[in-house]
MARFI-639895 format. One record per residue (C-alpha): residue in three letters; x, y, z. Coordinates in steps of 0.25 Angstrom, whole numbers. Example, Ala and Ser with C-alpha at 12.3 -4.5 7.8 and 13.67 -1.06 7.14 Angstrom:
residues 2
- code X Y Z
- Ala 49 -18 31
- Ser 55 -4 29
This chain:
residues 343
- code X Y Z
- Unk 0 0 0
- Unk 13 9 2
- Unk 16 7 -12
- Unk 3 13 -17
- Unk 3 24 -8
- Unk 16 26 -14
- Unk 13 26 -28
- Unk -1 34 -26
- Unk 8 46 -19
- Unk 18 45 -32
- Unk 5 45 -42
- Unk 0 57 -35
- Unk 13 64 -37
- Unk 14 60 -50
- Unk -1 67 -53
- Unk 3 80 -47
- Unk 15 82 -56
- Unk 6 80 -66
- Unk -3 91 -61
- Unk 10 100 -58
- Unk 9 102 -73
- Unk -4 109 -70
- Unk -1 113 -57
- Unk 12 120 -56
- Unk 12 121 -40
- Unk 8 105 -40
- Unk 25 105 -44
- Unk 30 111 -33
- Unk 21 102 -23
- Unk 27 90 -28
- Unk 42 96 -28
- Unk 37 99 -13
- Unk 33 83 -12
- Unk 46 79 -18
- Unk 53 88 -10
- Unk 47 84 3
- Unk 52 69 1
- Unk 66 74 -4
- Unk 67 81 8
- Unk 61 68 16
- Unk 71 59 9
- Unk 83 69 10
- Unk 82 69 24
- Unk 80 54 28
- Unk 93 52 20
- Unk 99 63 28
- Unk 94 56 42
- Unk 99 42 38
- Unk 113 50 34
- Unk 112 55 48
- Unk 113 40 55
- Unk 123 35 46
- Unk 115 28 38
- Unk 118 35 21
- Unk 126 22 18
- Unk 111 14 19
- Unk 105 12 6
- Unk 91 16 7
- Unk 97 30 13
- Unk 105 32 0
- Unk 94 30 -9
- Unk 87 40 0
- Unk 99 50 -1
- Unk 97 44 -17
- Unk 84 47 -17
- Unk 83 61 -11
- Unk 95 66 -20
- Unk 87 62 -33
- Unk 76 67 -27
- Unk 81 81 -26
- Unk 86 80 -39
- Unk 73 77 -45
- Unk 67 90 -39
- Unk 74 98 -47
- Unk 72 102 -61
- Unk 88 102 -65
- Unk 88 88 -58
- Unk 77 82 -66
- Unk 84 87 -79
- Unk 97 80 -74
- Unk 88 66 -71
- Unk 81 69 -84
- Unk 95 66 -94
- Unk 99 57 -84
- Unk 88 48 -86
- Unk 86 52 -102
- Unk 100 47 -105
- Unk 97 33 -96
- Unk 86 30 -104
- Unk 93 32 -117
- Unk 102 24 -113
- Unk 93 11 -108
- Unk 84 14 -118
- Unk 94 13 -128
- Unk 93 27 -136
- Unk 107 30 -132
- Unk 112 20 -140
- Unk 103 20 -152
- Unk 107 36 -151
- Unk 121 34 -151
- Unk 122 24 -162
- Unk 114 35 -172
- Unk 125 43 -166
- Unk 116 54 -160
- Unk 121 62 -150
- Unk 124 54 -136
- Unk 121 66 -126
- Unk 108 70 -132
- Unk 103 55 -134
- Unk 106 52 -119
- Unk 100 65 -114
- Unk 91 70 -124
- Unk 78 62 -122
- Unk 74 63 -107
- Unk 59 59 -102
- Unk 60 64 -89
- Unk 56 79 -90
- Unk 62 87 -79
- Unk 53 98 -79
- Unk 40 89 -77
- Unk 33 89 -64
- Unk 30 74 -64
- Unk 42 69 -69
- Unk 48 78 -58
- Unk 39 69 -50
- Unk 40 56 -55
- Unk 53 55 -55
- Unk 54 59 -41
- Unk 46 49 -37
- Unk 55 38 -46
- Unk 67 42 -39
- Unk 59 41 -24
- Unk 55 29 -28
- Unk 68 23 -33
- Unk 75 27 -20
- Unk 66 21 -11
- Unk 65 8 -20
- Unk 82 8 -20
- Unk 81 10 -4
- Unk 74 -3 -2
- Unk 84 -12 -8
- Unk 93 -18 -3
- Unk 107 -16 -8
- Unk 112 -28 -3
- Unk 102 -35 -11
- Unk 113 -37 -22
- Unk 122 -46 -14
- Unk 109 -52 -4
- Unk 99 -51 -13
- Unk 86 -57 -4
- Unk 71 -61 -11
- Unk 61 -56 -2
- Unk 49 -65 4
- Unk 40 -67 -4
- Unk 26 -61 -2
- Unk 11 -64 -11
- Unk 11 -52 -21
- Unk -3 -45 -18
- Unk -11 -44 -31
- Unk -17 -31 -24
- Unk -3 -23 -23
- Unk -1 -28 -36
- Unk -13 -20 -41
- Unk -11 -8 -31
- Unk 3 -4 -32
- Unk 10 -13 -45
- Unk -1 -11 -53
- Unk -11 1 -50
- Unk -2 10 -41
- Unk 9 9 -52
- Unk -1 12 -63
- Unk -7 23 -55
- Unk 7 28 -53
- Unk 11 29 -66
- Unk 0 35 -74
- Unk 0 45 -62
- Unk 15 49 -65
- Unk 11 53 -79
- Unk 0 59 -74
- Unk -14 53 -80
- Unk -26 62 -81
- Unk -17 74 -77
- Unk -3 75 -88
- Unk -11 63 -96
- Unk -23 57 -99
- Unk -25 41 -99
- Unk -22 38 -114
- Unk -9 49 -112
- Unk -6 42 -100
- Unk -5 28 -105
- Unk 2 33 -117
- Unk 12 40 -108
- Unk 14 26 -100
- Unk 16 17 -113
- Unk 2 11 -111
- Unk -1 8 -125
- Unk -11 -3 -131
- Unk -5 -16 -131
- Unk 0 -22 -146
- Unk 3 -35 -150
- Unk 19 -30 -151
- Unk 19 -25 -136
- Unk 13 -39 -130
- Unk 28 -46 -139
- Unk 33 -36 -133
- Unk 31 -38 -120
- Unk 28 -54 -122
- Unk 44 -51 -126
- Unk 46 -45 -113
- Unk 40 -57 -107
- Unk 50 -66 -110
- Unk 63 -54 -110
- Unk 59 -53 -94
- Unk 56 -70 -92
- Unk 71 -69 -98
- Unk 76 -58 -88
- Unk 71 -63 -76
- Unk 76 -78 -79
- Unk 91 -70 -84
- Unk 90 -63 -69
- Unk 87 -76 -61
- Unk 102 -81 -68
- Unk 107 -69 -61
- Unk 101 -70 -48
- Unk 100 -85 -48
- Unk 114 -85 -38
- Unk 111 -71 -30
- Unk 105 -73 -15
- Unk 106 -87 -17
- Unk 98 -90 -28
- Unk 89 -76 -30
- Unk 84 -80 -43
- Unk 76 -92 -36
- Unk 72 -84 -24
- Unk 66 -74 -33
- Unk 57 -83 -39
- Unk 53 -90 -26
- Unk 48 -72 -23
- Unk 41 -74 -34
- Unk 35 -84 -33
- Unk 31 -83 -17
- Unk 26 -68 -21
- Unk 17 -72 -30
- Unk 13 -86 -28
- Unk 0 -89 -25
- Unk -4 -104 -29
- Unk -6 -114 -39
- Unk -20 -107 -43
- Unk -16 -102 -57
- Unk -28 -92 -56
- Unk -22 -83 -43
- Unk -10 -84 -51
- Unk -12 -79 -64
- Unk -19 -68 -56
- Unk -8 -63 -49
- Unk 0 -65 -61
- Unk -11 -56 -68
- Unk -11 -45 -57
- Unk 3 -44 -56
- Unk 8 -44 -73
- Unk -3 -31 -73
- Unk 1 -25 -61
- Unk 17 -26 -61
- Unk 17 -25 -77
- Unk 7 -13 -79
- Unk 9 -5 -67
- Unk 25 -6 -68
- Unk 26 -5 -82
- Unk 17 5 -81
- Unk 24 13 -71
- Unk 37 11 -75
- Unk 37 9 -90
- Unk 26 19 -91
- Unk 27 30 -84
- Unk 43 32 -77
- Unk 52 25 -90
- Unk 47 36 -100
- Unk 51 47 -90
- Unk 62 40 -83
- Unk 66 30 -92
- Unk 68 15 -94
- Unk 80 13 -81
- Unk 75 21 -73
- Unk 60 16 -71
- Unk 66 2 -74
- Unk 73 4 -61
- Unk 59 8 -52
- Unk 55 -4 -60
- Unk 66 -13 -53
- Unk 66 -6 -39
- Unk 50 -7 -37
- Unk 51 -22 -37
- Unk 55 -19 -21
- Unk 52 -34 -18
- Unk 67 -34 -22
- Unk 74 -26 -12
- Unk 84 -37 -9
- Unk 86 -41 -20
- Unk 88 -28 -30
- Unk 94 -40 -43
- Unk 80 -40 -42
- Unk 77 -26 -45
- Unk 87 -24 -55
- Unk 82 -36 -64
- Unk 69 -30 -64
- Unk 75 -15 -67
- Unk 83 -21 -78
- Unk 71 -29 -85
- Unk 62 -15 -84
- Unk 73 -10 -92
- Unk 71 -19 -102
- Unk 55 -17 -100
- Unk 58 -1 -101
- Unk 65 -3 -116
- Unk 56 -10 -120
- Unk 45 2 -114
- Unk 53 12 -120
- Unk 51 6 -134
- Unk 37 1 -135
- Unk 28 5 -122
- Unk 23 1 -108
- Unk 13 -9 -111
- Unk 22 -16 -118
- Unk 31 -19 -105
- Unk 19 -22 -98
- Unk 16 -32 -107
- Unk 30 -37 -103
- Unk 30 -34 -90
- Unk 16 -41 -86
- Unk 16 -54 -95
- Unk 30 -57 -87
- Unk 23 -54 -73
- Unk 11 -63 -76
- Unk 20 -75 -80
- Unk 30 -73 -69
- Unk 20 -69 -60
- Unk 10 -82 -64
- Unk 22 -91 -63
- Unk 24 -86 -49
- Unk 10 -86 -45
- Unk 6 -100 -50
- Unk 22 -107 -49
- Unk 17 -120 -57
């Protein structure tokens, strides 16, 4: 219920933006907003810096976090992020290169093209609360995750958080950021998020996708077969103990069901939708890796699912976001329906 609390604060900030462009005094209230929990931040970092405690790791992503922070209220700051991320996603996307074998100019094909707008009120916003919530995410892993790494108990998923937070509340959250009924109206706003009708090409597409992550995940299990003393196989007993739920094939395809439309619409949704255009392909890939908390101990975890929404994010930036949710959900409800059922 935390979660959704959370992600109802963020869509209400993201609507406010959105009426800042309206409301020219609505921008100074949410520099206010993000000031007050710079400020908030800045000085629990200074505290735990007065105990001796700045070598922790979850005080130096706060110390992280507040810097970034302070960065992003500024307009000078925003341009500076702005070509930072512009040449990133050049580079992962590929451009770049294809720019340098036309042999175009290097310097104006890295920071030429950059989506994050740094005089926008919501993008302001939104990637405020992108840096607030990566910072908090990074505190809660454990570093020593890499030598330990640990797979947590197992626990039944509840098909009601998946509706709440994985799939409405990430919904919610992402048409609110680019600010339905206010900026846009609904057919602007799914046209905005990649929301297209599904074609025959875009179901190979993601049926493709399918079988590329089946491949990446059984690749990943080589690697992590030896950590922690056999990681690989203590992950698929998690899987299997989170969402087992007997030899009934009925309850199983259900929750197989609920979770493919609610982890692959409301994530892609979120992520492929609404932060990659502005953000870009690495940057939301790594939200995408650090909100699958259930990992904490074990961030191999984490980077193996940041690496394959990499891969998921190309494949956005060249056709659209339903085709990765086609991806994205088909591999759920077969892993998913594997676990559930375990034949």
């Amino acid at each position: 219920m935390s979660d959704l609390v959370v992600i109802l604060g963020c869509c209400v900030l993201g609507l406010l933006a959105h009426a800042s462009r309206h409301k020219h005094w609505l921008s100074w209230v949410l520099r206010v907003i993000i000031a007050i929990f710079l400020t908030g931040e800045a000085l629990s970092a200074l505290a735990w810096v007065l105990v001796g405690q700045e070598s922790a790791w979850p005080v130096q992503c706060l110390m992280g976090m507040s810097v970034i922070s302070l960065i992003v209220l500024f307009y000078s700051g925003r341009r500076l992020i702005s070509s930072f991320l512009g040449a990133i996603e050049q580079l992962v996307s590929g451009q770049l290169i294809v720019a340098l074998l036309k042999k175009e100019n290097w310097s104006k094909a890295a920071f030429g093209k950059n989506s994050l707008v740094p005089n926008s009120i919501p993008h302001m916003v939104g990637l405020w609360i992108y840096v607030t919530s990566i910072g908090f995410l990074l505190s809660s892993i454990s570093p020593q995750g890499f030598k330990l790494p640990s797979i947590p108990i197992p626990l039944p998923v509840s098909i009601g958080q998946l509706f709440t937070y994985n799939g409405i509340g990430l919904v919610l959250l992402a048409v609110c950021g680019i600010g339905i009924f206010i900026t846009r109206k609904w057919k602007e706003a799914l046209s905005r998020l990649g929301l297209v009708k599904p074609k025959w090409s875009y179901v190979g597409i993601g049926c493709l996708l399918m079988l590329v992550t089946f491949f990446w995940d059984y690749l990943w299990s080589l690697l992590t077969h030896n950590l922690g003393g056999n990681l690989a196989s203590k992950l698929s007993g998690y899987n299997e103990g989170s969402f087992q739920v007997g030899s009934a094939i009925g309850p199983s395809a259900w929750l197989a069901l609920a979770t493919a439309l609610c982890a692959g619409i409301g994530e892609e949704t979120l992520i492929r939708g609404a932060l990659q255009p502005v953000l870009g392909i690495l940057p939301s890939a790594l939200l995408h890796g650090l909100l699958h908390g259930q990992f904490d101990r074990a961030p191999i975890f984490m980077i193996q699912i940041t690496c394959w929404s990499v891969l998921m994010g190309i494949c956005r930036r060249y056709t659209n976001t339903t085709t990765t949710i086609i991806g994205h959900a088909g591999f759920n409800f077969i892993s998913t329906f594997l676990f559930a059922f375990n034949p």
